[in-house]
C-alpha positions in Angstrom: -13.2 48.2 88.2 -12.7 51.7 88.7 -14.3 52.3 85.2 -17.6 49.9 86.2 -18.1 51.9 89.4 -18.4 55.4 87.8 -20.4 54.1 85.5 -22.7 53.3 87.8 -22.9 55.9 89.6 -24.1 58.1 86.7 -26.7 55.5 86.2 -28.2 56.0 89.7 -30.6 58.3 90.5 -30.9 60.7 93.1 -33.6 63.2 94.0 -33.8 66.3 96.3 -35.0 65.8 99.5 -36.8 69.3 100.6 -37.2 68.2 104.3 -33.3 67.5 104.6 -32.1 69.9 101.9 -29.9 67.2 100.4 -29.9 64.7 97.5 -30.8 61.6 98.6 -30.6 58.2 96.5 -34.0 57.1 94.6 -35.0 54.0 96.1 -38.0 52.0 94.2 -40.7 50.2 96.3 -41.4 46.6 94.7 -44.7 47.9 93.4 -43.1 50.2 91.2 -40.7 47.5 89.8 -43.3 45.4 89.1 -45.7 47.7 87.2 -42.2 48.6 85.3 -41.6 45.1 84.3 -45.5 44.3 83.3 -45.2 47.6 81.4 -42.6 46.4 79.5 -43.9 43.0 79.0 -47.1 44.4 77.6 -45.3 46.8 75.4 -43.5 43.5 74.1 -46.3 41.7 73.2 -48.0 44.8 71.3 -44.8 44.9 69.5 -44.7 41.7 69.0 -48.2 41.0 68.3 -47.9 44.2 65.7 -44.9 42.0 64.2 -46.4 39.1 63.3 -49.9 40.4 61.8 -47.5 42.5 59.6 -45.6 39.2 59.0 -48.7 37.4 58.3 -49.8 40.1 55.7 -46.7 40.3 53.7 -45.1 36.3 54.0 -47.0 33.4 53.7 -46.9 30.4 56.3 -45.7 26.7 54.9 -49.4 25.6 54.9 -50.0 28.4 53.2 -47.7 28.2 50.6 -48.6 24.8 50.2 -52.4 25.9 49.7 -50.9 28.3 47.0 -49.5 25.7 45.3 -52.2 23.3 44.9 -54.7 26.5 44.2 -52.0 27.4 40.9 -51.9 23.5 39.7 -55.9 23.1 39.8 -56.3 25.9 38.1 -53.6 24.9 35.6 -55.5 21.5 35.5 -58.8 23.2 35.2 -57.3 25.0 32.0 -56.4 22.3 30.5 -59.7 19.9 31.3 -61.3 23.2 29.6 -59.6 23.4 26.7 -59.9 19.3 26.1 -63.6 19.7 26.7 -63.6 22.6 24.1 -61.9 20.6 21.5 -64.0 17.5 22.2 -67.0 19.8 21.6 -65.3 21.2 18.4 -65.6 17.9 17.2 -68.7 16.4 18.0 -70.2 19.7 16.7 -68.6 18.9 13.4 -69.2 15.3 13.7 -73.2 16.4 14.1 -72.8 18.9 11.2 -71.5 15.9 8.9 -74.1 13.8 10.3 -76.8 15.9 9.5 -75.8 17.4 5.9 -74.2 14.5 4.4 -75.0 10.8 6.1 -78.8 11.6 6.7 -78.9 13.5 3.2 -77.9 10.8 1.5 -80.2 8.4 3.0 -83.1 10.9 3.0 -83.3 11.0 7.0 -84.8 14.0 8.2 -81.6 15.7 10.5 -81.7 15.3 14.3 -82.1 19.5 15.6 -80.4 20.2 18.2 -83.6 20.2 20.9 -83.0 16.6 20.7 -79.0 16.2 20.6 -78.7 18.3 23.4 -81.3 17.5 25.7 -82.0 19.9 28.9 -80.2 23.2 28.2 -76.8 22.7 30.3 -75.3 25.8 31.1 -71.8 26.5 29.6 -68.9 28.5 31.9 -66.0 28.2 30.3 -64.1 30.9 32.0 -60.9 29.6 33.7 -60.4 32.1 36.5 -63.5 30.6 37.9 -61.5 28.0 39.8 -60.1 31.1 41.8 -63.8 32.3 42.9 -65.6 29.5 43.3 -65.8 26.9 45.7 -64.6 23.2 44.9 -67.8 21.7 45.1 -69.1 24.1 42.3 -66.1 23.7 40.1 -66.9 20.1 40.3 -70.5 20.6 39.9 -70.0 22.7 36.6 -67.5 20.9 35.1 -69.5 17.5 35.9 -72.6 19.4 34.3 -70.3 19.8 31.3 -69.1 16.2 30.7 -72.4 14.8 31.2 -73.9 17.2 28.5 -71.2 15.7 26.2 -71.8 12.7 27.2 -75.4 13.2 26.4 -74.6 14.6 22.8 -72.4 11.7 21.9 -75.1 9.3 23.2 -77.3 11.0 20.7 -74.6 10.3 17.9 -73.9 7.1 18.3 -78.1 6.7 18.2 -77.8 8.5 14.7 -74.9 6.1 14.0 -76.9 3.0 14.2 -80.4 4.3 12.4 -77.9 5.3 9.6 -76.3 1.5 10.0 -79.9 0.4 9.8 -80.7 2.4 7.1 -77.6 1.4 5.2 -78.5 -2.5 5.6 -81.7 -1.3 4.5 -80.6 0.4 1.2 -78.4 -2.3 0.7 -81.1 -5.3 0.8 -83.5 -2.2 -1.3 -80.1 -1.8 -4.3 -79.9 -5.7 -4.0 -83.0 -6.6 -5.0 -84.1 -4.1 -7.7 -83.7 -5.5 -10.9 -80.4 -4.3 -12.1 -78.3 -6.9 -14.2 -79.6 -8.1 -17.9 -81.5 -11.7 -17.5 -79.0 -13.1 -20.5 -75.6 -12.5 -21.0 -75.5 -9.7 -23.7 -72.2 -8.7 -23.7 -72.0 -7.5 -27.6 -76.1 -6.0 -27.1 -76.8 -7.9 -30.3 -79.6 -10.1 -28.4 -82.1 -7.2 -28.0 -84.4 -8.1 -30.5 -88.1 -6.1 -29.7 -88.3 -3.5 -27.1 -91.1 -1.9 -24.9 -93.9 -0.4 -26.9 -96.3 -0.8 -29.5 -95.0 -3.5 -31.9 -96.2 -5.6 -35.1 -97.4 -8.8 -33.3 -95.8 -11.9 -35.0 -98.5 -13.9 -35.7 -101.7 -11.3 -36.3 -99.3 -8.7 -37.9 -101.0 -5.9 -36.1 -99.7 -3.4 -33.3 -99.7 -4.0 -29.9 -98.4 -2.8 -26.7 -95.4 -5.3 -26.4 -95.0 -4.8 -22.7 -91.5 -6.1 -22.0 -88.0 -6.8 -23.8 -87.4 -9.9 -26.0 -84.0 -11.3 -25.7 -82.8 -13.8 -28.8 -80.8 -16.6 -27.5 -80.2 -20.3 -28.4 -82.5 -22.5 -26.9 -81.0 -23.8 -23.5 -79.4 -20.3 -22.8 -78.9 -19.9 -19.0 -81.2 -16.8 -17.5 -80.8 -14.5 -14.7 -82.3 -13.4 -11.6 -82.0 -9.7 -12.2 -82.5 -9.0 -8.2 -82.8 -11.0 -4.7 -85.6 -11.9 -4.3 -88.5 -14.8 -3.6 -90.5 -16.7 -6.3 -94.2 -16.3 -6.8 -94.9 -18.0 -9.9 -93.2 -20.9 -11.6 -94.9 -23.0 -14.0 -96.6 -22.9 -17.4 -98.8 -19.9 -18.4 -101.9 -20.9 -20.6 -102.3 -17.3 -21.7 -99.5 -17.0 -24.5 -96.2 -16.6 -22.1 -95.3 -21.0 -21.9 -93.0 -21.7 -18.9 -92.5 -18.5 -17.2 -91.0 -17.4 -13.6 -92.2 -14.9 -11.7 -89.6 -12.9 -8.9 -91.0 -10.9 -6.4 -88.0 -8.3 -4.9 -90.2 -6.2 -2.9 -90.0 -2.4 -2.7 -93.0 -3.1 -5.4 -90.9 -4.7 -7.9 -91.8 -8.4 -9.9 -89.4 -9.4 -12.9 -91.4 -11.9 -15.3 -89.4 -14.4 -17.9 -91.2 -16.2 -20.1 -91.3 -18.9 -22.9 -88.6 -20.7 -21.0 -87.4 -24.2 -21.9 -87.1 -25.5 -18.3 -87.6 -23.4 -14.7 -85.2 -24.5 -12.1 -86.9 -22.9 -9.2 -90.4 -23.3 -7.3 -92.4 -20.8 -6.0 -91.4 -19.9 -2.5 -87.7 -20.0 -3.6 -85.3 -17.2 -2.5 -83.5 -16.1 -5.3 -80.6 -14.1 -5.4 -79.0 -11.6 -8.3 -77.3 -13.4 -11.0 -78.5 -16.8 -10.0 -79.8 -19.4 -12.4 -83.5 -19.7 -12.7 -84.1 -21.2 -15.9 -83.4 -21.4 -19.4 -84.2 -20.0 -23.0 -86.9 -22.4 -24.6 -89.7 -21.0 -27.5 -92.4 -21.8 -25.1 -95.8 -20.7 -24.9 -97.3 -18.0 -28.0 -93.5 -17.8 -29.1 -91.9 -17.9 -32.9 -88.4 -19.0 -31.8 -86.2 -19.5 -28.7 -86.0 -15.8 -27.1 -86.6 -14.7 -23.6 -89.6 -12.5 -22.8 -88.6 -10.6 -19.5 -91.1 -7.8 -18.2 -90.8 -5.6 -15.2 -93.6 -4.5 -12.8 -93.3 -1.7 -10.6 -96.8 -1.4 -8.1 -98.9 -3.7 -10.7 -98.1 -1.8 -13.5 -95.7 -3.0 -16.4 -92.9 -0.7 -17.0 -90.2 -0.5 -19.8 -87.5 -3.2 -18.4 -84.6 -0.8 -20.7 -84.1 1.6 -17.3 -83.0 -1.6 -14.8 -79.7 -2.9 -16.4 -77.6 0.0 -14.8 -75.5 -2.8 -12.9 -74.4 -4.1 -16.6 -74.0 -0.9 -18.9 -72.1 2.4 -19.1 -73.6 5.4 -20.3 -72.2 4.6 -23.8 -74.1 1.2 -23.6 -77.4 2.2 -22.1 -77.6 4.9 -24.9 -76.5 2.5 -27.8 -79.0 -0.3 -26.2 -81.8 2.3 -25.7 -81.7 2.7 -29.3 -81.9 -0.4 -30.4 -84.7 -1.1 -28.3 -86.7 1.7 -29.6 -86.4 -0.1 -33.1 -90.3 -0.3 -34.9 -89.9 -3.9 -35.5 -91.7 -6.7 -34.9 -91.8 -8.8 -31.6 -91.0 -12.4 -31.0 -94.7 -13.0 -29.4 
């Protein structure tokens, strides 16, 4: 106790009275104490105020950190929506490359330029670290701007897909029904008897322009549709060619067989490749069974040798090319 009391005595605070030349105890008014304590409270608050902005500069508050978070995984998502838009347009670049060198090449469809694959001209930002300087609604904005471009482009492709598909049915039905196949089965080529050219005419022993290929076969031998087709003409000929059929495959092809023994089809028939028409007869200005087949491309009769490339090799059209070129005579 003794300790507490001098130690408050040193604390107290005295002054020198000059009116009664002694030291006198300080005594505060409450005014004093009180502009103390506000002093101090201010001072406090300063402090503290000081504090916290420092605090607030250098630590982050929970909503802040949670803020931080979701900035770091959208623009980790944004990288990776990037970079899966980026190989998307890798592709559907190459895709339109193959489209237009190869699949429209080989169908002799001009290729689409990119004015029309593309559209409008969409703007490209690809930079990642724009998720960190824009604003949401523009990062949404741009990368909707994006997908609806590809979206556009693939649009476009899958348009190219189906003229090609069309086109395809269309060179299908075209390789369908040009002549292709031999009307007879020749299997050994021995039944080429007078090719396409000039020719010693059988019965005036002159030449003349023979204007198809005689086939020799035994009377009754089935014959061929060469190519799909529909039937124009089936019936007997006055001029010299007996019972004869006549195909029309469009594209500006006809196939004519004549000096039959019997037709099977009328005209009007659709006919398809390798189906029974008729057969061999000696018909008509003929001097023994045989088949007289012709082909006419745009009106004009055309050597029939160039239209069996469904039935021979090379080897075969060569060796039947030759035989066909023979000087011989023909079989009407």
């Amino acid at each position: 106790m003794c300790a507490k009391r001098e130690i408050i005595k040193r604390v107290r605070k005295y002054y020198y009275n000059t009116d009664t030349h002694r030291f006198e105890k300080l005594e505060l008014t409450w005014r004093v104490r009180l502009l103390r304590i506000l002093g101090f409270l201010s001072a406090a608050a300063v402090t503290a105020t000081i504090i916290v902005a420092i605090a607030f500069q250098v630590l982050d508050s929970p909503k802040e950190k949670k803020l931080r978070q979701e900035m770091e995984l959208l623009r980790e998502g944004y990288s990776n929506l990037q970079k899966q838009l980026n190989e998307m347009d890798n592709s559907l670049v190459q895709l339109e490359k193959r489209d237009n060198n190869i699949y429209r090449a080989v169908f002799e469809a001009e290729p689409l330029p990119d004015s029309i694959r593309r559209g409008k001209d969409y703007s490209h930002m690809d930079d990642g670290d724009l998720v960190s300087v824009i604003s949401s609604e523009k990062l949404i904005n741009m990368m909707s701007t994006k997908v609806s471009a590809l979206r556009y482009r693939v649009e476009m492709q899958e348009t190219s897909y189906d003229t090609l598909q069309k086109l395809v049915e269309a060179k299908e039905r075209m390789l369908s029904s040009i002549p292709a196949i031999q009307p007879v089965s020749n299997r050994n080529l021995q039944r080429v008897a007078s090719g396409f050219g000039y020719r010693i005419d059988p019965i005036y022993k002159t030449p003349k322009l023979h204007t198809g290929i005689d086939f020799t076969a035994a009377t009754g031998t089935p014959i061929y549709a060469t190519g799909d087709g529909t039937v124009r003409e089936s019936g007997y000929h006055s001029g010299g060619y007996g019972y004869h059929v006549v195909i029309s495959h469009g594209y500006g092809y006809k196939s004519h067989y004549a000096h039959m023994k019997k037709m099977k089809v009328r005209p009007g028939d659709r006919v398809k490749r390798g189906e029974v028409i008729g057969w061999v007869g000696s018909t008509g200005k003929s001097t023994g069974p045989h088949l007289h087949y012709e082909i006419i491309k745009n009106g004009e009769k055309i050597d029939p040798i160039h239209f069996f490339f469904n039935d021979l090799t090379a080897s075969e059209y060569e060796r039947l090319t030759k035989i066909a070129a023979a000087n011989n005579q023909s079989f009407d």
